[in-house]
N, C-alpha and C positions, 0 to 999 in steps of 0.2 A: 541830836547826837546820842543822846540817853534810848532812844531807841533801837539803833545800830545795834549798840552794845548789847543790849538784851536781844537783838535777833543774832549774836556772834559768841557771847562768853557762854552760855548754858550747854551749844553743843561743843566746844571745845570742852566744859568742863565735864561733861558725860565720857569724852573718848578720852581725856585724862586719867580719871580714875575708872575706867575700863581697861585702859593699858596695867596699870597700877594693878587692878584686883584681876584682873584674865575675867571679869564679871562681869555682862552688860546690867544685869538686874540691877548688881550691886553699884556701878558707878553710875546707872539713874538713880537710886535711890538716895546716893548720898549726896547730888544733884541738885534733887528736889528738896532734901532738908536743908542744905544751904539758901535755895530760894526758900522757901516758908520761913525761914529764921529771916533774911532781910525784909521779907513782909511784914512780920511782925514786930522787926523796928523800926518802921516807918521809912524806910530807905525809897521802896516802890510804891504808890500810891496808883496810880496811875492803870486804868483799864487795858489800853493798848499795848503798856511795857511788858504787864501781866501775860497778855496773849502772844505779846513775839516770845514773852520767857517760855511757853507752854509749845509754840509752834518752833521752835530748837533744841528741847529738849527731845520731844518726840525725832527730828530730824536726828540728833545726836544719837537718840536709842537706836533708832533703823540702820544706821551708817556702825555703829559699833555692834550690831549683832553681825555683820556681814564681813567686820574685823575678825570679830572674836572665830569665827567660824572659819577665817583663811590661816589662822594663826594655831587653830586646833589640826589641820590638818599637816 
């Protein structure tokens, strides 16, 4: 189940704080410091959860630069 989640919350939470900042940069970035702050309280251990968090965030960033860019225009 705990996997799901990590291949689902990380790109929602990128196009979150994308909508929020009009920023793709900015809402990967701040992203990714929420994951690295759960890594380092011991939330995630786990190899596979790590890579579905990495392979939706990326999905997140692609899918929000394509946002930000219909929303500029």
């Amino acid at each position: 189940m705990w996997f799901i989640v990590a291949l689902i919350v990380p790109c929602l939470l990128v196009l979150l704080f994308t909508r929020v900042t009009y920023n793709h940069y900015i809402g990967t970035l701040l992203t990714v410091a929420l994951l690295v702050a759960s890594y380092f309280k011991g939330y995630t251990d786990e190899l596979h959860e790590i890579l579905a968090d990495i392979v939706s965030t990326t999905v997140g960033f692609l899918y929000a630069e394509k946002m930000v860019k219909r929303l500029k225009k």
